[in-house]
TORBANU-223970 format. One record per residue (C-alpha): residue in one letter; x, y, z. Coordinates in nm, 4 decimals. Layout:
% TORBANU-223970
a, X, Y, Z
...
This chain:
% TORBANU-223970
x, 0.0000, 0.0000, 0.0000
x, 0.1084, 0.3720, -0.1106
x, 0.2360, 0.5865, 0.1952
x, 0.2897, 0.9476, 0.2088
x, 0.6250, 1.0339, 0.4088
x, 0.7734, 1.4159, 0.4475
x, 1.1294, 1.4333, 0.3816
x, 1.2135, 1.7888, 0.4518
x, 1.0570, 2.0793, 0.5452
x, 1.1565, 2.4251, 0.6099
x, 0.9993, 2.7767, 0.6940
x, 1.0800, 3.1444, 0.6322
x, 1.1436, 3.3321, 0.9925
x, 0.7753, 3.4748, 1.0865
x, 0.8012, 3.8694, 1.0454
x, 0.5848, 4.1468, 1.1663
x, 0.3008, 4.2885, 0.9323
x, 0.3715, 4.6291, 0.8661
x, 0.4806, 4.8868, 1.1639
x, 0.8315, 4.8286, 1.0159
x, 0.7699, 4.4544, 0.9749
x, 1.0728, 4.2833, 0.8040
x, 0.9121, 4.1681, 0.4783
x, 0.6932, 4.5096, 0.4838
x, 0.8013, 4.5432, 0.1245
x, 0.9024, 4.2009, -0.0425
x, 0.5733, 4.0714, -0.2494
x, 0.3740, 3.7201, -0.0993
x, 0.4802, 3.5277, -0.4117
x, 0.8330, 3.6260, -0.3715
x, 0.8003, 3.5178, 0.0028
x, 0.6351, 3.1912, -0.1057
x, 0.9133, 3.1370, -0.3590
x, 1.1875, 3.1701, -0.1339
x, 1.0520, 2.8788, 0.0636
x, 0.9993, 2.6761, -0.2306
x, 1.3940, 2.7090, -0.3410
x, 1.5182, 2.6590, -0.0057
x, 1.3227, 2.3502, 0.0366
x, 1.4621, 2.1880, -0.3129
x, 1.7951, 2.3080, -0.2136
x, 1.7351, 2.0895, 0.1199
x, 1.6879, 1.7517, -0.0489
x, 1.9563, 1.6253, -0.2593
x, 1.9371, 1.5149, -0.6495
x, 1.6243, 1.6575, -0.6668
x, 1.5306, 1.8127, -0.9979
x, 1.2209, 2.0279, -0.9353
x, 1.0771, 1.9131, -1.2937
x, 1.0561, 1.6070, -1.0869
x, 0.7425, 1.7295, -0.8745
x, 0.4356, 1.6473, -0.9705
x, 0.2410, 1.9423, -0.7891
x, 0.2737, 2.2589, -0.5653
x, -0.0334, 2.2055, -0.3420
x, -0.0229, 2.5489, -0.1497
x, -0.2344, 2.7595, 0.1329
x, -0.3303, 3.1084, 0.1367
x, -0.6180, 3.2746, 0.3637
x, -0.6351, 3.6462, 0.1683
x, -0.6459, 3.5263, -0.1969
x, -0.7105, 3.8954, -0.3081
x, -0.4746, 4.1720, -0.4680
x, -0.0811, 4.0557, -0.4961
x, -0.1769, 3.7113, -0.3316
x, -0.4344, 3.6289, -0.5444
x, -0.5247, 3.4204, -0.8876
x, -0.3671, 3.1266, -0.7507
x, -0.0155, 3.2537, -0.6029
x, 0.0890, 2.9350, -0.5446
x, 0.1191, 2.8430, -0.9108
x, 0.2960, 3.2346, -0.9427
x, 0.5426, 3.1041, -0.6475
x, 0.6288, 2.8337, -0.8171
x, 0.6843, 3.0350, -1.1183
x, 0.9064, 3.2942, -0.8605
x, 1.0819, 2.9980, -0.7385
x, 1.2555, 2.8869, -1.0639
x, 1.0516, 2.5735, -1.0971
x, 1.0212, 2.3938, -1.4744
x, 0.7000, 2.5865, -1.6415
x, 0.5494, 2.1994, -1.5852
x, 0.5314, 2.2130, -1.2537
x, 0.1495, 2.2821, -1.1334
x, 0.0516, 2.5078, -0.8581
x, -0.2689, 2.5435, -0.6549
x, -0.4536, 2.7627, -0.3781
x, -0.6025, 2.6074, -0.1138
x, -0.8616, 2.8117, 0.1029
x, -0.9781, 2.6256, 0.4428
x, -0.8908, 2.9699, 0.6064
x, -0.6575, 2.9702, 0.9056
x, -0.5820, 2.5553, 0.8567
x, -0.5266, 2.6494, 0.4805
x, -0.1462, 2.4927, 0.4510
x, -0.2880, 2.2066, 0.6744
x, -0.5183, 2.1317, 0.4533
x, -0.2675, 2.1381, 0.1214
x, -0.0302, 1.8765, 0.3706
x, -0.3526, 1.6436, 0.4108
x, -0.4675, 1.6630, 0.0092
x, -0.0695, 1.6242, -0.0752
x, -0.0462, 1.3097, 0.1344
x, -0.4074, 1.1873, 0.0095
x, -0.2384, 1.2183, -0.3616
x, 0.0228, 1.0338, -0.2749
x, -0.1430, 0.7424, -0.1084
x, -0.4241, 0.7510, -0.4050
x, -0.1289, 0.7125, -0.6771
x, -0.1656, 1.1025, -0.8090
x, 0.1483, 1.1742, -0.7412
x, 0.4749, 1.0543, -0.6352
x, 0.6715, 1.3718, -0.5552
x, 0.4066, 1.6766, -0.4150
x, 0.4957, 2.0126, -0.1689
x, 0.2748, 2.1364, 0.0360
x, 0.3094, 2.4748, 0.1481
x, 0.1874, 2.8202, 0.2320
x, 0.2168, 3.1841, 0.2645
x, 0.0633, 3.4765, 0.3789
x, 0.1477, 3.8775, 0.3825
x, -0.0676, 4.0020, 0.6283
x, 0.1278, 4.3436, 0.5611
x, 0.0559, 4.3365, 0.1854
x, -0.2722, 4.1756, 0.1868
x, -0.4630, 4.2647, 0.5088
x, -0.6888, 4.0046, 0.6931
x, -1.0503, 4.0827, 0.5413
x, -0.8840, 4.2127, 0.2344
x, -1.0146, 3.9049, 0.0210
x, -1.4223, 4.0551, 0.1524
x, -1.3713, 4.4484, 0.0558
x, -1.5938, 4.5806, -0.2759
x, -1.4857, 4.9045, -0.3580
x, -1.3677, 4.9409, 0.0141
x, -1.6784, 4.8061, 0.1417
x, -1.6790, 4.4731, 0.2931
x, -1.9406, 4.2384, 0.1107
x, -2.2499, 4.0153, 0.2444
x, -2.0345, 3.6861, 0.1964
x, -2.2809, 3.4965, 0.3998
x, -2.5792, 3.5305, 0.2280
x, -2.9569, 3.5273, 0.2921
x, -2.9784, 3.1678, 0.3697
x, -2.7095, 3.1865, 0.6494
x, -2.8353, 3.4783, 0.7610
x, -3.1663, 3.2407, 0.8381
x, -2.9490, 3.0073, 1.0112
x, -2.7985, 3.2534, 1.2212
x, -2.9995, 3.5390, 1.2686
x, -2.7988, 3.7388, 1.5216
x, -2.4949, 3.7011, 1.2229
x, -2.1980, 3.5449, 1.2672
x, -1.9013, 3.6776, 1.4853
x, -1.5573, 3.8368, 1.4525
x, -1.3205, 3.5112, 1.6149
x, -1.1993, 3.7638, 1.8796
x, -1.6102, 3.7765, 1.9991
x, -1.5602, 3.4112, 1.9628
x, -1.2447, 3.4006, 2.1998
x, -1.4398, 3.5637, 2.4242
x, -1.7281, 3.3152, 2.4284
x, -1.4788, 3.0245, 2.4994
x, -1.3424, 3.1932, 2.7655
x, -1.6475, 3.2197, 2.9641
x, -1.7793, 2.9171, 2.8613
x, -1.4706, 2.7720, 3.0526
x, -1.4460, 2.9677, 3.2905
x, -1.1400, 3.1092, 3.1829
x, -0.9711, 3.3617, 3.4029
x, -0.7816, 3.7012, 3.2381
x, -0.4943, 3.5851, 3.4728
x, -0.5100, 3.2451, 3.3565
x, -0.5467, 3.3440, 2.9744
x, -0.2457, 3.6113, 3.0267
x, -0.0372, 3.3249, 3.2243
x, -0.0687, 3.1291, 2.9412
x, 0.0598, 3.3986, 2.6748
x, 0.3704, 3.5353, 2.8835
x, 0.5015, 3.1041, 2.8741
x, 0.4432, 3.1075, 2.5117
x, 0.6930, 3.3689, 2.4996
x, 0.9024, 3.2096, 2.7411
x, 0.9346, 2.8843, 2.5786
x, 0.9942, 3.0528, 2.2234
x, 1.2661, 3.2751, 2.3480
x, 1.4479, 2.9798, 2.5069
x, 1.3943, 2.7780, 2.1848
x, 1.5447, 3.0575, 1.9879
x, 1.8570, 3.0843, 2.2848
x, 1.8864, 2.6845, 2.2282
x, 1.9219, 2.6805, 1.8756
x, 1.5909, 2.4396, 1.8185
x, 1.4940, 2.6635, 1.5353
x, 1.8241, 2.7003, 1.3369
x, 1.7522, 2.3499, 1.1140
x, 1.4515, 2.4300, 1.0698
x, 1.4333, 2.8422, 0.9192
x, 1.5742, 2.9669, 0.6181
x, 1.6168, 3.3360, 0.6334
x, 1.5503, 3.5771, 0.3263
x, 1.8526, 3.6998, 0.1453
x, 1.9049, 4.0472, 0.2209
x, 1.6906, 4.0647, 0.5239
x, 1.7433, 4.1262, 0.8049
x, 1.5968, 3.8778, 0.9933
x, 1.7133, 3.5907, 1.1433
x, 1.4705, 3.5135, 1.3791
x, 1.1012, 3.5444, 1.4337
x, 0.9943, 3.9154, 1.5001
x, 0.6884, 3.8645, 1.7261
x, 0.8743, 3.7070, 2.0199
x, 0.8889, 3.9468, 2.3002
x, 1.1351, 3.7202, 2.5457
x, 1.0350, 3.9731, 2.8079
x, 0.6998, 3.9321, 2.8844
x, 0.6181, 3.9065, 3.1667
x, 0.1790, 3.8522, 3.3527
x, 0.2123, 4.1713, 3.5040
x, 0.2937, 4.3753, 3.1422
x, 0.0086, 4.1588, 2.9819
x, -0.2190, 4.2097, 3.2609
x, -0.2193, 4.6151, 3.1809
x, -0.3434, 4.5712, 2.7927
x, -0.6818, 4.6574, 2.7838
x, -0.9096, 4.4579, 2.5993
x, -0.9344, 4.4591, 2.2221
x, -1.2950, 4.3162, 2.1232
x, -1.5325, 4.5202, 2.4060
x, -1.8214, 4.6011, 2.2300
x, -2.1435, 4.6876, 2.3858
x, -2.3297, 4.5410, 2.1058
x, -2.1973, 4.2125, 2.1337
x, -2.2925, 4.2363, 2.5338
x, -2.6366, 4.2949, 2.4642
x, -2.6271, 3.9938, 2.2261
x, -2.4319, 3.7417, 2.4539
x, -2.4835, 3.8942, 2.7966
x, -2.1973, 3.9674, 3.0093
x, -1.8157, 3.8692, 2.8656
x, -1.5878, 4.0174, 3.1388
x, -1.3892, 4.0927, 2.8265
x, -1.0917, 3.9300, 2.9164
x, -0.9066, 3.8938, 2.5246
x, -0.6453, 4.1396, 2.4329
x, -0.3815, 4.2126, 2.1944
x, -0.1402, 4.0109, 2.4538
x, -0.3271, 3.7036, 2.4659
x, -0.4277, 3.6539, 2.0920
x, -0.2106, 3.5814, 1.8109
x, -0.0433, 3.8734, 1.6100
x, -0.0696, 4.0002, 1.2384
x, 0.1997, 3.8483, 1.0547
x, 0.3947, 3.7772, 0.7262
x, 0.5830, 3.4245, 0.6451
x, 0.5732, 3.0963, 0.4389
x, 0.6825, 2.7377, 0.5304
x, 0.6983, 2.4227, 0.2487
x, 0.6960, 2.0276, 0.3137
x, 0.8730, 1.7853, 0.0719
x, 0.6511, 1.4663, 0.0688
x, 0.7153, 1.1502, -0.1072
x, 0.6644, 0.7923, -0.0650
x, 0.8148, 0.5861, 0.1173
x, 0.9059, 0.3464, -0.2073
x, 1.0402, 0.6301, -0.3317
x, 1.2118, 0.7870, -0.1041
x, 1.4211, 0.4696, -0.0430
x, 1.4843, 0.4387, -0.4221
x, 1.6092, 0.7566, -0.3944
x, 1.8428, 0.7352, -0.1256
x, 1.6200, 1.0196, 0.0617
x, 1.5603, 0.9498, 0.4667
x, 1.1708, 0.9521, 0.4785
x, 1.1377, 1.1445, 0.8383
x, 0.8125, 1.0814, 0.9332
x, 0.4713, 0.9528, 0.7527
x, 0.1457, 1.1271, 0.7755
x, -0.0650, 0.8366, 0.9976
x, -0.4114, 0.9876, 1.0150
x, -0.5655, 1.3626, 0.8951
x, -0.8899, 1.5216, 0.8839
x, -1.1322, 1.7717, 0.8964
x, -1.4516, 1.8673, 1.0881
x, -1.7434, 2.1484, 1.1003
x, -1.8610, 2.2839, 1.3994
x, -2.0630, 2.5636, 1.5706
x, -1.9419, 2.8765, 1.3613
x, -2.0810, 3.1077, 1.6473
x, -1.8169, 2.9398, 1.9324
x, -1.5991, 2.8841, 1.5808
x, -1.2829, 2.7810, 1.7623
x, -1.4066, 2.5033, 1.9580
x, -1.3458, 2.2705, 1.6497
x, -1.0051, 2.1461, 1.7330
x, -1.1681, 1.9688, 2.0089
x, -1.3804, 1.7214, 1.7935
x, -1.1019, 1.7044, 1.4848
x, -0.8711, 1.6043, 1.7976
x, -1.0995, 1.3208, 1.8829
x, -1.2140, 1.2173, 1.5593
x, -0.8220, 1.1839, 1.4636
x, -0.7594, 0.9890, 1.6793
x, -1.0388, 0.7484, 1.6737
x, -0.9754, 0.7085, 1.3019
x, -0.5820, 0.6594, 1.4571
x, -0.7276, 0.3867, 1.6613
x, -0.4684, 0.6042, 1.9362
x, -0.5155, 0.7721, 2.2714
x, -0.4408, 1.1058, 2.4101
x, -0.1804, 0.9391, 2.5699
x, -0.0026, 0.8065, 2.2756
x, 0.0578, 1.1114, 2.1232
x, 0.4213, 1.2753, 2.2705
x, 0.4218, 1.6360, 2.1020
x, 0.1183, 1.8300, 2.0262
x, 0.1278, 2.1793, 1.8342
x, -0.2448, 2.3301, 1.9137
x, -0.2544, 2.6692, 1.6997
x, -0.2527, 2.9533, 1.9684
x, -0.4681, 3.1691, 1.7614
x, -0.5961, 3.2939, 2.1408
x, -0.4745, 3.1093, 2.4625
x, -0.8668, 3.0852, 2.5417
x, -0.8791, 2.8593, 2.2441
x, -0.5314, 2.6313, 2.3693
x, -0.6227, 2.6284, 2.7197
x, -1.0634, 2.5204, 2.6803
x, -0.8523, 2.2000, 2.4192
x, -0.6569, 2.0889, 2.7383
x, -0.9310, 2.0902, 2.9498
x, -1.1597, 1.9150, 2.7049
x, -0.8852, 1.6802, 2.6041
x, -0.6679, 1.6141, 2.8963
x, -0.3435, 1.6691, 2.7412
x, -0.0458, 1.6955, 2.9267
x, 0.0122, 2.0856, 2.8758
x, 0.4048, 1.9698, 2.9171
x, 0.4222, 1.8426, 2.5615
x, 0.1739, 2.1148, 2.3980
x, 0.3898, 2.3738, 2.2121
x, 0.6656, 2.3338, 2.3817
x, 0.8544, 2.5345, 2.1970
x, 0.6105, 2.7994, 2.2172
x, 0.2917, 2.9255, 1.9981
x, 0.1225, 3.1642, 1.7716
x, 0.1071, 3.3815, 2.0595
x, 0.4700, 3.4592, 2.0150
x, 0.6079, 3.2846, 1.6885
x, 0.2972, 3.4057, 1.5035
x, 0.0538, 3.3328, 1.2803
x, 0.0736, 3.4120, 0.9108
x, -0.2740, 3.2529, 0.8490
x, -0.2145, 3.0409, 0.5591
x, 0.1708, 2.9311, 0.6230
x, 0.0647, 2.8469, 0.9592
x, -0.0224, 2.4759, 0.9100
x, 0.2564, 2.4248, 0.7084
x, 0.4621, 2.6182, 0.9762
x, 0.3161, 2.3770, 1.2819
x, 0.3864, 2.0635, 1.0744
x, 0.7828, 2.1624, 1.0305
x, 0.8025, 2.2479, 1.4006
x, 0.6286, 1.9037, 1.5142
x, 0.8481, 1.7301, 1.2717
x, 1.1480, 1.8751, 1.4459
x, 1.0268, 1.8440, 1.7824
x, 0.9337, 1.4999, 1.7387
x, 1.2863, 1.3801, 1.5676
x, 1.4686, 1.5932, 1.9042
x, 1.2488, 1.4056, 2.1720
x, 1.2664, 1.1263, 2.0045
x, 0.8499, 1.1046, 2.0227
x, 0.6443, 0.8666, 1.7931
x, 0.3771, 1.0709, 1.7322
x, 0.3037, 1.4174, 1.7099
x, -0.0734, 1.5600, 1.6601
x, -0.1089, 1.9133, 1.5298
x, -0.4321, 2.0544, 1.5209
x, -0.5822, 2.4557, 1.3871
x, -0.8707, 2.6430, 1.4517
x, -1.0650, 2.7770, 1.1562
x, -1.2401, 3.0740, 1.0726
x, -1.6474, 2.9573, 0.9948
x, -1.6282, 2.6947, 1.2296
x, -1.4091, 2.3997, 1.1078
x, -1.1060, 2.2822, 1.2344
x, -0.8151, 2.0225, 1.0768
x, -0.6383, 1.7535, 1.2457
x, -0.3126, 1.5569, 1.1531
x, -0.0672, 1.3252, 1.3106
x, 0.2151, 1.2653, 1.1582
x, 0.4416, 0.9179, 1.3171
x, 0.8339, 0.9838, 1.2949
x, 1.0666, 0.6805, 1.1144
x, 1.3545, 0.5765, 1.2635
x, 1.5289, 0.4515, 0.8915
């Protein structure tokens, strides 16, 4: 039987959108691009006429990252006019989602040699951009959701909100949560975990990811005010205590990341060490009011279709698009928070929206191949109320 394997994987460092963000002024395709080459340079004897597909991620598919940028990336990136590109679109879990349809490819005989990957320029191409009609944002929903859902749907920082008093989540607890996120990716950073993993830009100056602040501390976060407060949205949902803020969400941010997958066959034939395999992936819907609590039933559904336990699984990477979101997973799941992002989150690393899947998947690879885990389960929230899960198993050979 066909098996899809990752053989390398690499990301750009994640900069800052705009405020004097790094890649402020290089274009998304070029940032895309520059992933792509660094990942061919990575695995050797490879000929890039040689892949069969470019299956890539993008959230804002409007302006310079639109009409399919991953094809124009591949273009950017040198590759043989042969080699195909596409977009993928399942919002935040957008590169996750080009890793799952890569390895499905693969294991259905489409391809033999695929990337996945992703990119987003959240200085370039603001969040919402993808929406705006003349500078007006559109009715995307349309009257028959509108039906559904007659108080609308909400902005995900309304839904942050909801899962934090759901939970009972306390501003100290949410903050508490943040400040280690910073922690642990400043001391990954100070330990070199990252260096195998990043390929910088040429000519930029950055060598690191630009969101981390290693200083951080409850106290600072604790004096942010809130950033979603709304009196509307109280009179709606009743009291919120308001308790999400700039410091406990996720940042705007630029980056890309790329996988190399192959199978296993072939990556033997080819003398190429196939590092892990993707075991189990999928998707779910669910309730695009709460819209972040889907991570919790993708979790369990991967894992039933795994036929593993919570316990089996020795590295998670749970997208910190708001520590509300991380911390109501653990207590739904029972997760030992000790092998959750332990090289931090969103919350500091960032989250360039659709390079972030692709961005969790070549930190869990690397995590898993230092601890020497078996399996590692990533799982992202998703804008409209769906949520992807994947565990990937690392090989030994």
């Amino acid at each position: 039987m066909r098996d899809a394997v990752i053989v390398e994987a690499v990301r750009t460092p994640v900069g800052r959108a705009k405020r004097g963000g790094a890649y402020l002024d290089v274009h998304p395709v070029d940032l895309h691009a520059h992933a792509l080459r660094s990942l061919v340079a990575r695995v050797p004897g490879l000929d890039p006429v040689e892949i069969d597909d470019v299956v890539g991620g993008a959230v804002a598919q409007a302006g310079e990252q639109s009409t399919n940028t991953t094809r124009l990336a591949a273009l950017a990136a040198g590759f043989p006019e042969s080699v195909p590109g596409v977009t993928v679109d399942r919002q935040c879990g957008s590169s996750q989602q080009a890793l799952s349809f890569a390895a499905q490819g693969l294991v259905a005989g489409a391809y033999d040699i695929v990337v996945a990957s992703g990119v987003e320029s959240m200085s370039r191409v603001p969040i919402g951009s993808a929406a705006l009609v003349d500078g007006v944002r559109a009715d995307v929903a349309g009257p028959a959701v509108a039906a559904r859902y007659p108080g609308g749907l909400v902005p995900q920082g309304v839904a942050a909100e909801l899962i934090a008093r759901k939970w009972g989540l306390s501003r100290t607890r949410l903050d508490e949560y943040a400040a280690m996120s910073h922690q642990r990716a400043a001391e990954a950073w100070r330990q070199g975990r990252f260096a195998g993993q990043v390929a910088p830009l040429p000519g930029i100056d950055l060598a690191m990811d630009e969101t981390i602040r290693p200083g951080t501390t409850v106290e600072r976060l604790a004096a942010l005010p809130p950033a979603f407060a709304a009196e509307h949205w109280t009179a709606r949902f009743g009291e919120l205590d308001w308790k999400v803020t700039a410091g406990n969400s996720s940042p705007l941010n630029d980056g890309a990341a790329a996988l190399l997958l192959t199978t296993g066959e072939t990556a033997r034939r080819r003398g190429w060490r196939p590092r892990a395999r993707i075991h189990t992936a999928t998707a779910v819907g669910d309730d695009p009011i709460m819209m972040l609590t889907g991570i919790i039933p993708a979790t369990a559904k991967v894992l039933t279709r795994a036929g593993l336990t919570i316990g089996d699984i020795d590295a998670f990477e749970v997208n910190e698009a708001f520590s509300s979101v991380v911390l109501a997973w653990l207590d739904e799941t029972g997760a030992d928070p000790a092998r959750v992002n332990v090289d931090g989150g969103a919350i500091a690393i960032g989250h360039p929206l659709g390079a972030s899947g692709a961005r969790l998947a070549t930190t869990l690879l690397h995590v898993l191949e230092r601890t020497g885990g078996r399996y590692g389960l990533q799982t992202m929230c998703e804008a409209g109320g769906t949520a992807n899960a994947t565990i990937i198993e690392r090989l030994d050979s």
